[in-house]
C-alpha positions as CSV (number, residue, x, y, z in Angstrom):
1,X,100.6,128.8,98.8
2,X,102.9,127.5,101.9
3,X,103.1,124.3,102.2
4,X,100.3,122.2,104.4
5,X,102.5,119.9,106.5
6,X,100.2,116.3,106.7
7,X,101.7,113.7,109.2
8,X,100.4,110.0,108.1
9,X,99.6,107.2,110.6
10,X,99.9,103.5,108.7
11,X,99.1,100.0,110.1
12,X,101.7,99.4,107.7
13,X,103.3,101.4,104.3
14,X,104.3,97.9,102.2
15,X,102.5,98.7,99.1
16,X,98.4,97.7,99.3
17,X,95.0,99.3,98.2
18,X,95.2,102.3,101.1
19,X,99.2,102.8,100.5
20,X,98.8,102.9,96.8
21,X,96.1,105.9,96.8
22,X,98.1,107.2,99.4
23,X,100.9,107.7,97.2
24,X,98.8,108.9,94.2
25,X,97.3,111.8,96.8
26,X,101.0,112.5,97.5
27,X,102.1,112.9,94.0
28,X,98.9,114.6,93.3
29,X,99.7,117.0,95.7
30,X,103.2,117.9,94.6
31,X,105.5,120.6,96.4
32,X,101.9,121.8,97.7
33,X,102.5,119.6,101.1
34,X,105.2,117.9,103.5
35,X,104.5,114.4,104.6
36,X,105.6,112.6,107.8
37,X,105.0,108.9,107.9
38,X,104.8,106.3,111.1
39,X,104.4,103.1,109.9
40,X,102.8,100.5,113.3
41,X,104.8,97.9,111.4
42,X,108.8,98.7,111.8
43,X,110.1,99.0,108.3
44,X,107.2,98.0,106.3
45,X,107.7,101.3,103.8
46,X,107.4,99.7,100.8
47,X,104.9,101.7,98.6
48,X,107.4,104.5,99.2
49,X,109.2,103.3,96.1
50,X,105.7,104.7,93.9
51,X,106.4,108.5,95.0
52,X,107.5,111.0,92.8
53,X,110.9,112.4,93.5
54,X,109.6,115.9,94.0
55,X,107.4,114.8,97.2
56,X,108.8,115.5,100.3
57,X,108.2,112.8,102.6
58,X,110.5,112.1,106.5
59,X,110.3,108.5,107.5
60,X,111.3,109.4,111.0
61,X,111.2,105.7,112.8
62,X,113.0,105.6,116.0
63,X,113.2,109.5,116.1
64,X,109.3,109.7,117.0
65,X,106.7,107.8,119.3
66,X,105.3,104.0,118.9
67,X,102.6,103.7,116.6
68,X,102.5,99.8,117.7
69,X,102.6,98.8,121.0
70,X,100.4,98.5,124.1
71,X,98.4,100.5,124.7
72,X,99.1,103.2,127.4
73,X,98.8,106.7,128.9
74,X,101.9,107.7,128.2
75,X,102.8,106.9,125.0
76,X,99.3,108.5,123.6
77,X,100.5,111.5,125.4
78,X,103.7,111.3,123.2
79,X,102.2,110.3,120.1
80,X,99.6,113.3,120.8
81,X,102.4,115.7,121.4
82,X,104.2,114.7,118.4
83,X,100.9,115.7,116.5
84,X,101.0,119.3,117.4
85,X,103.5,120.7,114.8
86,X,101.3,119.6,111.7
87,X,98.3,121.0,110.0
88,X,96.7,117.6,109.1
89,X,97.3,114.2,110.6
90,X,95.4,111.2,108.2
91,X,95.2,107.7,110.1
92,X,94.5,104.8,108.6
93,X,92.8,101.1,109.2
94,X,93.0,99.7,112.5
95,X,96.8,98.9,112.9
96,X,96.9,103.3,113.4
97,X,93.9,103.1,115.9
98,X,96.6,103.8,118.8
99,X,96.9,107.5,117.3
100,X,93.6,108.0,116.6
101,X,92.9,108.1,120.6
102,X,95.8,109.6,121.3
103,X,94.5,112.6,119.3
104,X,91.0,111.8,121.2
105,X,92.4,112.2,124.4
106,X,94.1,114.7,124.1
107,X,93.0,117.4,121.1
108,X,91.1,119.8,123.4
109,X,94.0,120.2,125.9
110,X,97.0,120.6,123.8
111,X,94.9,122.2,120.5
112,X,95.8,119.1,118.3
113,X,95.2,119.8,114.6
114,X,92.3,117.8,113.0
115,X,92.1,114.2,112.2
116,X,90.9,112.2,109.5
117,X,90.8,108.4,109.4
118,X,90.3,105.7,106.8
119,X,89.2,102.3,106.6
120,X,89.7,99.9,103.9
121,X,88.9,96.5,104.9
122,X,89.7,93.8,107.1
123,X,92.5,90.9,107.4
124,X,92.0,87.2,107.8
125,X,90.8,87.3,111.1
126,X,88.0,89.3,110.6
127,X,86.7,87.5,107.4
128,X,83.5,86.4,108.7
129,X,82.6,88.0,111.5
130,X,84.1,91.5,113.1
131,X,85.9,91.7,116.3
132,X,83.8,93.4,119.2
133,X,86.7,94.7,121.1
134,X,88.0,96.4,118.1
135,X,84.9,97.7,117.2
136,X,84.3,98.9,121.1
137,X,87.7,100.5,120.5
138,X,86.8,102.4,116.7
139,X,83.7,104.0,118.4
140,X,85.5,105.5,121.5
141,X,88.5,106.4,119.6
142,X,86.9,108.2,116.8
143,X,84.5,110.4,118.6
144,X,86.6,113.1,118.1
145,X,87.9,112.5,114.5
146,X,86.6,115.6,112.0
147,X,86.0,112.4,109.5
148,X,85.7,109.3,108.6
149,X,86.8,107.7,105.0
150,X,85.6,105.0,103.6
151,X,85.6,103.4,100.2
152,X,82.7,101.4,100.1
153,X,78.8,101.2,100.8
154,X,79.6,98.2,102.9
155,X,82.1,99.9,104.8
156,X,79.7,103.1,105.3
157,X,77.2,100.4,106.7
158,X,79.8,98.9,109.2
159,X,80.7,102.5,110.3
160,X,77.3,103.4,111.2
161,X,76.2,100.1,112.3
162,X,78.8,98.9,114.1
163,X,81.3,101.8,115.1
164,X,78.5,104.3,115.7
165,X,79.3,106.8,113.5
166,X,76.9,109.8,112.6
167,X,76.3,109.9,108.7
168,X,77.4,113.4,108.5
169,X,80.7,112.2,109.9
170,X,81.4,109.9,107.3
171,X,82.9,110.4,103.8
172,X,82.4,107.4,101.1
173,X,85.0,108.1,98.3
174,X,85.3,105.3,95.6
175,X,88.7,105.0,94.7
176,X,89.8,106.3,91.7
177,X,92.6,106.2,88.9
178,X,93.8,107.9,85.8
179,X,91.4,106.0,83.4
180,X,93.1,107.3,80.4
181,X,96.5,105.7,81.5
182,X,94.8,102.4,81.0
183,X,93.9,102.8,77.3
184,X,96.8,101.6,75.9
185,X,99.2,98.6,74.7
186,X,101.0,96.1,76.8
187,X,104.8,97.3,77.2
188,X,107.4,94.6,75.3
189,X,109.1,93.1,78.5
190,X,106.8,94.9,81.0
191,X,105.7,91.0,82.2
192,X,109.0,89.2,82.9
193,X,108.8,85.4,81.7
194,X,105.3,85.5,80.1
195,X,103.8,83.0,78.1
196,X,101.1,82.0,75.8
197,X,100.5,79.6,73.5
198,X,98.1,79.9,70.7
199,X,94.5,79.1,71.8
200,X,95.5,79.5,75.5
201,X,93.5,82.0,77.7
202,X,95.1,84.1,80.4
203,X,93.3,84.5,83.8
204,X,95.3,86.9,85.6
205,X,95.1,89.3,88.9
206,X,97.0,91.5,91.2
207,X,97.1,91.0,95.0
208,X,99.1,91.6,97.9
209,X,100.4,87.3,98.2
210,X,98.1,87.3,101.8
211,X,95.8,84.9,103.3
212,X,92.5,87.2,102.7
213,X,93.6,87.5,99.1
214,X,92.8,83.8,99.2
215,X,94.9,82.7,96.1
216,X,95.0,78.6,96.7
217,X,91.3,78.8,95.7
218,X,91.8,80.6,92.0
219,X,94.6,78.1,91.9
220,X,91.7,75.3,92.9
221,X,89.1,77.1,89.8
222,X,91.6,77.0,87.4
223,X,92.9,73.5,87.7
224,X,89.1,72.7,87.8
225,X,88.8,74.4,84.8
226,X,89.9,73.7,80.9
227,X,93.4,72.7,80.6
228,X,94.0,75.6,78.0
229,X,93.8,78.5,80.8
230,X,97.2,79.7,82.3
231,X,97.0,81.6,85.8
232,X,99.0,85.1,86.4
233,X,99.6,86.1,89.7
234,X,101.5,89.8,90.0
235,X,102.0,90.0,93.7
236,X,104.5,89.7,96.4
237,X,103.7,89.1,100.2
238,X,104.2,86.2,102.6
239,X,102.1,83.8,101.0
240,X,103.9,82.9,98.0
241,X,105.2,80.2,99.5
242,X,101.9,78.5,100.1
243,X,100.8,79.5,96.6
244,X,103.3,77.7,94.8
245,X,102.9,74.6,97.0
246,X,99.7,74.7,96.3
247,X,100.2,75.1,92.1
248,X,102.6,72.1,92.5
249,X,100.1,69.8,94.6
250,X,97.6,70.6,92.0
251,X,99.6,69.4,88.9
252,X,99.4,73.1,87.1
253,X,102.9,74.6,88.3
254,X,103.8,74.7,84.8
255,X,100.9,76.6,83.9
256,X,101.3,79.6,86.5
257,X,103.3,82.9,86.1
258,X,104.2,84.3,89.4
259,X,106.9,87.1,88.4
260,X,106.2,88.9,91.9
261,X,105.2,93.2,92.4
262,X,105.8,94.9,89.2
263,X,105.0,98.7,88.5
264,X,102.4,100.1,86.7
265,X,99.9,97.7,85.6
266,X,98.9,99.6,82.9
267,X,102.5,98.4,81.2
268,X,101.0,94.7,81.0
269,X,97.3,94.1,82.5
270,X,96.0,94.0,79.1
271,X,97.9,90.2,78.5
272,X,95.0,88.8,80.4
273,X,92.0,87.9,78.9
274,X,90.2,87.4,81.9
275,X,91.0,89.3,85.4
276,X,90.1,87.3,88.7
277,X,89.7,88.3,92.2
278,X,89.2,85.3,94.9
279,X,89.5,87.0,98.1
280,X,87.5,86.6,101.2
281,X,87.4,90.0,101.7
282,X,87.6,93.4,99.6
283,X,85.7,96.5,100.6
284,X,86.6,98.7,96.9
285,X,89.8,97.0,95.4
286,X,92.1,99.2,93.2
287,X,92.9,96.1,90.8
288,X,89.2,96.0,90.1
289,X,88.7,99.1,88.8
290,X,92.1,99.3,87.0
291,X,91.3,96.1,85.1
292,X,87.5,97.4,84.0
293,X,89.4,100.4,82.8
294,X,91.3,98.1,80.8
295,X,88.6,96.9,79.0
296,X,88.8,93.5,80.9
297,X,85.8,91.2,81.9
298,X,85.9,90.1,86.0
299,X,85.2,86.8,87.6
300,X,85.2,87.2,91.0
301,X,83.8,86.8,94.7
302,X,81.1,88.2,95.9
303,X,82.9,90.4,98.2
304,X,82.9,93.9,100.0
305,X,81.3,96.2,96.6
306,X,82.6,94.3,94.3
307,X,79.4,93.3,92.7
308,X,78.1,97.5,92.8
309,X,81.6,98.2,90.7
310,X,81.6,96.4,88.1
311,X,78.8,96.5,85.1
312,X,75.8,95.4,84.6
313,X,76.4,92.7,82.0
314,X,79.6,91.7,83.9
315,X,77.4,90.6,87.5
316,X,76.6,87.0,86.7
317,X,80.2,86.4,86.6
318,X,80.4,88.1,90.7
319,X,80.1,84.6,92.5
320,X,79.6,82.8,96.1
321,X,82.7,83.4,98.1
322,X,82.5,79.6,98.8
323,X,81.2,78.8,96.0
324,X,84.4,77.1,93.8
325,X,82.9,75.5,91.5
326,X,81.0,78.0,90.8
327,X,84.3,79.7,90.3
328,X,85.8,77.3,88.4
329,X,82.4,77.4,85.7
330,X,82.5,81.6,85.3
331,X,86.5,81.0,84.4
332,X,85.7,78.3,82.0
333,X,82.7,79.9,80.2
334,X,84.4,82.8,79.4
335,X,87.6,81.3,78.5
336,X,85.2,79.5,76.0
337,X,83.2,82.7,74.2
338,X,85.2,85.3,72.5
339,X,82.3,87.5,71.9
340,X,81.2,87.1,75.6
341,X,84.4,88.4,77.0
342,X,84.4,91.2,74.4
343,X,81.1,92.6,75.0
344,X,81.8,92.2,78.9
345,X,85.4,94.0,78.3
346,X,83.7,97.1,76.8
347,X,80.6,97.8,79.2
348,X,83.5,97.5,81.7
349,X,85.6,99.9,80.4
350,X,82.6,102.2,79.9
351,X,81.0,102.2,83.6
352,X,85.0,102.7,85.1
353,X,85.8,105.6,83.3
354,X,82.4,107.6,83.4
355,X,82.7,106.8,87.4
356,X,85.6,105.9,88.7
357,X,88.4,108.3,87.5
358,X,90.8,109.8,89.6
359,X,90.0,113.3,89.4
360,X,86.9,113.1,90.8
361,X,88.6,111.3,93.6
362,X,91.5,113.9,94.2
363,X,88.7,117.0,94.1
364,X,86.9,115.1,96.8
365,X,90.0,114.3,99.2
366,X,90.9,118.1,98.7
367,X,87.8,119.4,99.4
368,X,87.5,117.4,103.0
369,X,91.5,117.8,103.8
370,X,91.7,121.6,102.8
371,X,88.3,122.4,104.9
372,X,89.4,120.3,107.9
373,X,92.7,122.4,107.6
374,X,90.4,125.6,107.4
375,X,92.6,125.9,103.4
376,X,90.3,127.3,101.3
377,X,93.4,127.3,98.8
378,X,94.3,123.5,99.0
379,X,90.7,122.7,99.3
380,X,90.4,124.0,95.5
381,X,93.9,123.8,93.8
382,X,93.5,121.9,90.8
């Protein structure tokens, strides 16, 4: 079949939950499409590193209209024109709101081709309560979108709720991955400077280093908590300098790993004993699911679905957001029981990959891009 040509509107491309199932779409999709990305943020393109060499993918910059910028006229009648010679154009989170009502605008006078936007959260500033303006500007600016993605029963509430969307507009498509991928050993060398002593217990987690991600507060648990537990943070972003101030101010710098974004967790993820999430806000996080996969048992806040995803067994360990001590005791218990943590790892590993694999996901996302298109053939193409 030709080749469907899919033009991508990012808040920002560095790599994060959204860019990384981005990319996995885009591999999955092979010579089958072309891909055009606009990134809001100027040269924040970082997940492009995780495509596969046989993608094509334009990073055109300067050479097409302002995603960012304030908001005018003019440059949505730009960014709509520049709309018109794709099939497909896939907007995502608020920071690529600016293209969404361009294509509002102006899709019945110059016969745009269909929109789909996604949502996957919120940033810092939207933690506790959501911004009215923004959400004033989501429900005129998607009226004419042919679809809304979200990850997350929360997120399908806040569409409805909040932005106004009709149910039959919206798409809730946990995220998926290759859940076979994850059944194996960790890689010699795949964890650069790891450590553990015997009887030590590895809490570890991936996360964009960002103020949601909240990482001064697993830093807080685990001081709090037995002084055999060592911290692993895999992550690179703007906070690292706060995190490490904070490790140091604590007294357990020597007892955290911070080796910064490495590829393919599946290489090392199964070094932790326990994985550890302490954001204040997630909607369906990818690490999640990828460390259940790995036969891992969660501590975590009560965030976004996180409590839905993981298993049964695994919920009393899904704690108060505020709660650090509370934080601090799920670390330390299951740091303390073997058997606990095993039993945990495996009902874990079970729920993930009867639900949460990645073809499931990538039939779905076919399916609503390929009918949106009106391409019966991409719609089914395995």
């Amino acid at each position: 079949m030709a080749a469907v040509r899919i033009l991508h509107l990012h808040s920002s491309f560095d790599l994060g939950d959204a860019q990384l199932r981005t990319v996995r779409l885009m591999n999955h999709f092979g010579n089958q499409a072309e891909h055009t990305l606009l990134s809001a943020v100027h040269d924040a393109f970082g997940a492009a590193d995780a495509l596969d060499r046989r993608v094509k993918m334009s990073f055109p910059k300067d050479a097409a209209p302002a995603l960012g910028g304030t908001p005018n006229m003019a440059r949505y009648r730009r960014l709509a024109a520049y709309m018109k010679k794709f099939h497909l154009v896939l907007s995502y989170n608020f920071g690529a709101m600016d293209g969404v009502m361009a294509h509002t605008l102006f899709t019945r006078g110059m016969k745009l081709p269909p929109l789909i936007h996604h949502e996957d959260g919120f940033e810092q500033d939207e933690v506790d309560r959501l911004k009215w303006h923004r959400n004033w500007f989501r429900t005129i600016a998607l009226q004419r979108a042919d679809a809304l993605v979200v990850p997350s029963k929360t997120l399908e509430h806040i569409a409805r709720t909040f932005w106004h969307q009709p149910l039959e507009k919206i798409a809730r498509f946990p995220n998926g991955i290759d859940t076979e991928h994850y059944n194996r050993r960790p890689q010699r060398g795949s964890f650069p400077g790891f450590q553990k002593r015997d009887g030590e217990i590895i809490v570890g987690t991936i996360a964009d280093l960002r103020s949601v991600k909240n990482l001064p507060r697993l830093l807080r648990a685990v001081a709090a908590a037995d002084a055999n537990i060592r911290l692993a943070i895999v992550g690179e972003g703007p906070d690292r300098d706060v995190i490490m101030a904070e490790a140091t101010r604590l007294g357990i710098a020597d007892r955290v790993m911070m080796p910064g974004y490495l590829r393919d967790p599946a290489r090392y993820i199964r070094l932790f004993d326990i994985f550890a999430l302490s954001s204040d806000s997630e909607q369906y996080p990818i690490s999640l699911v990828e460390a259940m996969t790995s036969a891992l048992p969660i501590v975590a806040t009560d965030v976004g679905d996180v409590r839905n995803i993981v298993s049964r067994e695994n919920r009393p360990f899904i704690v108060a957001r505020d709660d650090e001590d509370a934080l601090a005791s799920a670390i330390n218990s299951l740091a303390k029981d073997a058997a606990l943590r095993a039993t945990l790892a495996t009902a874990n590993r079970i729920l993930a990959c009867s639900q949460y694999d990645e073809d499931t996901m990538f039939a779905r996302y076919r399916q609503l891009y390929g009918s949106a298109m009106k391409r019966a053939d991409f719609a089914r193409q395995s």
